[in-house]
N, C-alpha and C positions, 0 to 999 in steps of 0.2 A: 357319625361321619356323613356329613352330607353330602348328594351326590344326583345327578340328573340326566337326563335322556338327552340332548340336544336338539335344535330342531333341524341341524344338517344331518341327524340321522333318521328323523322322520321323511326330510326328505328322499334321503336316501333309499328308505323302505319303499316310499313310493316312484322312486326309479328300478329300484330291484324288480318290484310287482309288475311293474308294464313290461318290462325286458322279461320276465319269466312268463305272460301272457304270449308277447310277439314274438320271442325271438328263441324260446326255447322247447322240450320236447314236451312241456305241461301242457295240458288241457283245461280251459276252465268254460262252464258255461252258465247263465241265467237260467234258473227255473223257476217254475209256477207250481203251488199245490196246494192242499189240503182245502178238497173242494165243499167238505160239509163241517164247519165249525161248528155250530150251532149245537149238534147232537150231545146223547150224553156218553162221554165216555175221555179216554187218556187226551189228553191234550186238547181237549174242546172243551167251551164253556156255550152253555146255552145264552150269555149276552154278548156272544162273540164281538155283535157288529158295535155295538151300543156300549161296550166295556171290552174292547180290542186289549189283550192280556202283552204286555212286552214277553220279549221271545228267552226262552231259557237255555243257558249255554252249558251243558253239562252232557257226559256221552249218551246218554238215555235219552234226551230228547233228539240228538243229533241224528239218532239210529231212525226215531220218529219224522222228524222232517223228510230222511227219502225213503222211508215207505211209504208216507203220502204225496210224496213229488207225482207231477202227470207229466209235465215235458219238459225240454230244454233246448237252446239255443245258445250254440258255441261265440265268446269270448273270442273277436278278432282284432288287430293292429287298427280297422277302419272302425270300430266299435268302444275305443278306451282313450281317454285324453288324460292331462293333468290340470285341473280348473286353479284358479285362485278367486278371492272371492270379486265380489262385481261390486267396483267403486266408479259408480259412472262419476262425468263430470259435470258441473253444474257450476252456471254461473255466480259468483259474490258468496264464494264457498271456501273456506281455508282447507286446504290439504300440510300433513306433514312433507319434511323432505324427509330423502334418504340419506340415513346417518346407519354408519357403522356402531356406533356406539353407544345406541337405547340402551336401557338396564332399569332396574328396580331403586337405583339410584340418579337416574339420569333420563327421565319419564319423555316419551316424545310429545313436545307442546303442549299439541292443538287434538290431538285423542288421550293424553295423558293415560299410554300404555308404557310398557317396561316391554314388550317385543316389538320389534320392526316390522313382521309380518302380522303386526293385529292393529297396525296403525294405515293409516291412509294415506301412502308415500305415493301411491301409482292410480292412475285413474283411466277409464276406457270413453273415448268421446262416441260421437255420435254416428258413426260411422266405424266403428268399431276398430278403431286404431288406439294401441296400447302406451302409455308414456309414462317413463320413472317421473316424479318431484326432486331435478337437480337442485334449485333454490325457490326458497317461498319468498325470498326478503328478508328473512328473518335473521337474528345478529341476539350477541347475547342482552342489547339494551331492545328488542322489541323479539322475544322469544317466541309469539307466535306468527310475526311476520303479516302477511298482507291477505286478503281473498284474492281469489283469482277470477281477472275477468277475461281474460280471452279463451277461446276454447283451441287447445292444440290442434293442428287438422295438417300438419309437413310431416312427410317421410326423409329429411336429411339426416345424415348421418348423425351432427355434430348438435349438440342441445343449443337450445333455441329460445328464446320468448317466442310465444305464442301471436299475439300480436301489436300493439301498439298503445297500449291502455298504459305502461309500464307500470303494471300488478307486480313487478318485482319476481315474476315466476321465469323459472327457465326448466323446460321438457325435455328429455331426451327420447325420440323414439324408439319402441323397441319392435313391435311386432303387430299385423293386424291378422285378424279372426276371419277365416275364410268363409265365403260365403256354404259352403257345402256343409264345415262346421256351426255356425248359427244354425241350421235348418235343424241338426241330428243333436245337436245339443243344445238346445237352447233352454236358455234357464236365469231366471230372474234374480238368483241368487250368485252361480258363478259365472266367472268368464273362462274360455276354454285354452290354452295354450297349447301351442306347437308338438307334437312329437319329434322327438329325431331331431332337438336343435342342433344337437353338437355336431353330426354327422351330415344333416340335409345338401345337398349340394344342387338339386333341380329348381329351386325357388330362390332366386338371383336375391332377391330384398333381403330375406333370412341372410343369406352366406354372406351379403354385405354388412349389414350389422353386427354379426357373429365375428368378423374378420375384424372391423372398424376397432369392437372392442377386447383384439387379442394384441394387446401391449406389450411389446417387445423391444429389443435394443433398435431395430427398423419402422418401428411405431410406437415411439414416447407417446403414447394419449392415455395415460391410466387413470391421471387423477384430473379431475372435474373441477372442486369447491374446494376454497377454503374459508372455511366460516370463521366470522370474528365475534367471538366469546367474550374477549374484551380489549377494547381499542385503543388503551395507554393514553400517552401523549409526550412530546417530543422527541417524537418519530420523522421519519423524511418518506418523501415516497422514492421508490427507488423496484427495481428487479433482483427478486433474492431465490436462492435457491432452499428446495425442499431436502431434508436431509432425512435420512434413519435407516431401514434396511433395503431400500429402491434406489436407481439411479436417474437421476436426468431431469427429474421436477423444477420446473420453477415459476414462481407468482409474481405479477406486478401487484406492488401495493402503492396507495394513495394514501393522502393525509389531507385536514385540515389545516383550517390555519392555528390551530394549537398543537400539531403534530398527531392530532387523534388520529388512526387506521379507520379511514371510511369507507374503504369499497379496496377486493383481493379481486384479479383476473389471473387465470392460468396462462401460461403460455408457453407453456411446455408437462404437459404431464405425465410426463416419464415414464416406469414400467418396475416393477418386482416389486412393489410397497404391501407390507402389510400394516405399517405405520410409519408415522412423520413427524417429523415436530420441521418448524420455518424458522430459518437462520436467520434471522434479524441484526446480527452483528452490523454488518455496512448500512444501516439506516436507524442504528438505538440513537438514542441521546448519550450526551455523558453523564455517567452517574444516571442509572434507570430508579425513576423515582413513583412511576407509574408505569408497570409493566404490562404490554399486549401479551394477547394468550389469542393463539390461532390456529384453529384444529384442522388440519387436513383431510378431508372425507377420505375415506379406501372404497374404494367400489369393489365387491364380491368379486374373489377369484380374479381376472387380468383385467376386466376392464368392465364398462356398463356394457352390457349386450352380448356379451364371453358366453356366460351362462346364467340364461332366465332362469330355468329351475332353481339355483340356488338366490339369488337377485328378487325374486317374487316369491322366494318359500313355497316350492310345489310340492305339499305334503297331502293333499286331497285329490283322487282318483275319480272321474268318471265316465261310468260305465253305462252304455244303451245297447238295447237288445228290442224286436220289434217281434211280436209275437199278432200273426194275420191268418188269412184264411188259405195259405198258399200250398199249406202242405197236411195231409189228414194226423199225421205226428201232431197237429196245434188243432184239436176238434174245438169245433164253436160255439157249440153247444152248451161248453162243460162252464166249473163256476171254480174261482181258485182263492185263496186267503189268505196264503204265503208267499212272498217274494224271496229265493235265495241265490247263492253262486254256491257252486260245488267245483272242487278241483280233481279232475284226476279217479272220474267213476270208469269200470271196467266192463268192456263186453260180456254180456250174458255169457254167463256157465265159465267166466275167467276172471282169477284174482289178480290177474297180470297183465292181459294184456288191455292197455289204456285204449278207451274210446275215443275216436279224434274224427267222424261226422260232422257234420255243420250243424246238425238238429238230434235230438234223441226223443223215443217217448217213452216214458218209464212207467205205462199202463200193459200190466198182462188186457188181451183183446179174445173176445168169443163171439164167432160169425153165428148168428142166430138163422134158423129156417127162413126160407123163402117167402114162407107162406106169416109170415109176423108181423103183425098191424098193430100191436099195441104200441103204448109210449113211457117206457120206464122213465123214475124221476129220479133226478142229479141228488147225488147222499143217501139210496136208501139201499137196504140190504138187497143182496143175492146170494141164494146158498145152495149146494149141492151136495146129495150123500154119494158119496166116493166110496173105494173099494175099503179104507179102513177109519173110514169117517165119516163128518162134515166138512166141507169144503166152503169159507165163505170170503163175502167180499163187499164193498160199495161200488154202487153205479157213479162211476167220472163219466161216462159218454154215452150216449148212444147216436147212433147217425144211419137215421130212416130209410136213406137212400141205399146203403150196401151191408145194411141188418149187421155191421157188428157194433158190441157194446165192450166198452172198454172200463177196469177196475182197477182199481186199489186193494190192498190187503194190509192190516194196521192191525197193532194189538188189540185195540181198543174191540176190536169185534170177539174176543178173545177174554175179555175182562169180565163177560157175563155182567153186563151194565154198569159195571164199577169204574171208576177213574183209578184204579191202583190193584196191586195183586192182593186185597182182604177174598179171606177165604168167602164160598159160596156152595150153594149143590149143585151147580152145572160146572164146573172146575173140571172135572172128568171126562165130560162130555163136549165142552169147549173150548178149553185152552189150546190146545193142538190145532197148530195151523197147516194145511190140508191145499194141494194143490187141485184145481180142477180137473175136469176129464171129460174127453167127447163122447163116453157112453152111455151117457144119461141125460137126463132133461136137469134147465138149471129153474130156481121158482125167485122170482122177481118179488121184491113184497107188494108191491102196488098193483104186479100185472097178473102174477100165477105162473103155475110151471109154462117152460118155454122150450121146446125141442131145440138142440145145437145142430146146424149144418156140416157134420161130421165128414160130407165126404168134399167139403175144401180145404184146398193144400194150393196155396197161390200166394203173391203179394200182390195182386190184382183184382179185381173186378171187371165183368162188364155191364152196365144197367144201361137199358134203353139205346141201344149204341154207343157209351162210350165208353172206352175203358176209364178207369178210375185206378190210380197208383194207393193201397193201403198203408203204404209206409212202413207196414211189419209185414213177414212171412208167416201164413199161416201153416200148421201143420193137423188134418182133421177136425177142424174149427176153431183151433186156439193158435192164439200165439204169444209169444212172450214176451216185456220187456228190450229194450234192444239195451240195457246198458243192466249191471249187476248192480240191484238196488242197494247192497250190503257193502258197498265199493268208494274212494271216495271220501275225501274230507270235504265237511258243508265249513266254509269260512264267513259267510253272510246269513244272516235269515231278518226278514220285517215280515211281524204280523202285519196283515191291515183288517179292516172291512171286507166280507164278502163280495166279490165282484161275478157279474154275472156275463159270459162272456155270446155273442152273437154274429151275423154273417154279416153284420153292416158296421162292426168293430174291429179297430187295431188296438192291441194295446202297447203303446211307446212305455217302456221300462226304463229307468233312469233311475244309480244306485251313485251314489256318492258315500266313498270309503275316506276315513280319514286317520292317517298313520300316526 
């Protein structure tokens, strides 16, 4: 029994996705982690950079990506858009039109695709104003129709030629890409679309659009095109009405002097159609001995500009997050290799109650002595004998100026060199992961043992006069996690290449999800 996903419910998923970012009690954020690939053990390979491993989805690794997560930055309504892809325009270049009715038997032209939204109906000019392909010219005796040469550049309501070249094109506008948006999303591959169309009411040009294309019994403008598939003959030209499940449609049509249908204007296009067929009655011949076939275009849902998301298939989501020097929660020092979103991780020592910050850092932190001039190195061990162990971990940070160093804790320190649970003779002695403690010195492998600042208990510092915000609360030199690493469904993860992060870098994140 065959049976398929549609793509109004891909879109759909990603209207859900943004409405449960912006508008509900979820929490989602960007993070960054697993700052030493390289090494040997669970989930690292020593050709990490040079043979980047695609990311494994199964609950064992999931568990893995946030114990090596170091920070995150919350998912907001100014931070998520819906892209479509970027068809700019270009001159003496055929675009498809928009047609209702691509298929696997009804191939669009001039991309000779079977979806609507994989063909090139819409294009972004140069100036970043967006415009459906009402007509290319095309007809069913010249199926791919004309290039286009003029470049759309009008915000009127009503579709339009372009300019004067008569390319046969006619544009409908729909929406142009804010300057605020180019900046925070810009991207070579998509174009960025509107949030909030259906609701926006503050951006006049939106609500005019959106309204122009809500067709109703006070606004017959539903239907745009009517294409001629084929153009008979002994035909009259005449004004006929559109008929089927809408009211109010009607085309002028023309003829040659054989009666062939050469050219359909709207002039009324009505409202409620999901399809059509043209009454030709008052302008057949007698006796129809070569019959016209005239398809009515439907434009998605009431009209063209009603609703882009469904009209431009926004089924791809993107997501930026800017990760700077602005908060010690983002040390600079540190070095990351995974990109992920996690939804819905919980405050330290809670399975419940949800984290909702603008920033997390998911490194336990230990404020080392005063008197500590060495320089521990990003990835390598640090261990502690505790009161009924070892206690260990990797260096994610250290930051010279206010002596704390900040860690990770991951199986893989726990595997006794292995990438997998094969037995060994440290099993006993190692597997047991072991909390730190401020009563004892911790030993760095690069530096040696290192005395902890036992008697700080702050979320601050002062060095050299200033104070300095730590981002976490310490308590007798440690502190914890600000979010329950154990917490938390990871719905993204991209390996990449190790990045190595510093004071004179931003990193712009940019995650494209597609439903």
């Amino acid at each position: 029994m065959a049976a398929i996903i549609t793509d109004q419910f891909r879109i759909l998923n990603s209207s859900n996705f943004i409405n449960s970012v912006t508008g509900g009690s979820d929490s989602y954020y960007v993070f960054l982690g697993l700052p030493n690939p390289g090494i040997v053990g669970f989930g690292r390979i020593a050709t990490w950079d040079t043979n980047t491993p695609s990311p494994t989805d199964n609950l064992e690794y999931l568990s893995h990506y946030k114990d090596t997560s170091l920070f995150g930055k919350k998912i907001t309504g100014s931070n998520i858009r819906r892209v479509i892809r970027n068809v700019s325009w270009s001159s003496n270049t055929s675009y498809d039109m928009y047609r209702h009715d691509y298929s696997s038997s009804n191939l669009a032209p001039i991309s000779n695709l079977a979806r609507l939204y994989d063909s090139n109906y819409y294009v972004i000019n140069s100036e970043f104003k967006v415009y459906i392909c009402i007509d290319n010219g095309s007809s069913g005796s010249n199926q791919k129709g004309n290039k286009s040469q003029d470049e759309p550049n009008f915000t009127d309501l009503q579709p339009s030629a372009a300019g004067v070249s008569g390319d046969g094109y006619i544009w409908k506008y729909l929406f142009s890409v804010s300057p605020s948006d180019i900046i925070k999303f810009d991207s070579t591959e998509y174009v960025v679309v509107p949030n909030d169309w259906n609701t926006i009411t503050t951006d006049n040009q939106i609500v005019s659009v959106r309204e122009s294309g809500n067709s109703s019994s006070s606004n017959p403008n539903q239907i745009k095109k009517v294409y001629i598939e084929s153009s008979g003959e002994g035909y009259t030209s005449g004004i006929v009405d559109i008929l089927g499940d809408g009211d109010g449609a009607r085309v002028s049509i023309t003829v040659d002097s054989k009666g062939k249908i050469n050219s359909t204007t709207i002039t009324n296009g009505g409202y409620g159609y999901t399809w059509g067929i043209v009454d030709l009655g008052s302008i057949q011949p007698v006796g129809i001995t070569s019959a016209a076939k005239l398809i009515p275009i439907i434009p998605p849902s009431k009209g063209h500009g009603y609703d882009i998301y469904k009209e431009l298939g926004t089924d791809k989501v993107l997501i930026y997050a800017r990760f700077d020097d602005s908060t010690k929660d983002f040390p600079i020092d540190t070095k990351f290799s995974q990109v992920g979103i996690i939804k819905n991780p919980t405050k330290i020592n809670s399975d419940t109650d949800i984290y909702t910050e603008n920033q997390f850092s998911s490194l336990g932190a230990i404020k080392l002595d005063s008197g500590f001039a060495g320089v521990p190195v990003i990835g390598q061990k640090i261990t502690q004998t505790v009161t009924d162990g070892i206690a260990r971990g990797y260096v994610s940070s250290y930051d010279s100026e206010t002596k704390v160093l900040k860690y990770i804790q991951d199986r893989s320190l726990h595997f006794g060199n292995k990438e997998n649970q094969t037995d060994h003779n440290e099993v006993t002695s190692k597997s047991k992961v072991y909390n730190f403690e401020s009563s004892s010195q911790i030993t760095i492998e690069s530096v040696g043992s290192v005395s902890i600042d036992n008697t700080f208990t702050d979320n601050k510092i002062t060095v050299g006069g200033k104070v300095i915000n730590l981002g976490v609360s310490f308590t007798t030199g440690l502190a914890n996690p600000e979010i329950n690493k154990q917490s938390g469904d990871i719905i993204y993860i991209d390996n990449r290449p190790l990045v190595s992060r510093d004071a004179r870098q931003k990193e712009d994140i940019k995650i494209i999800l597609e439903f």
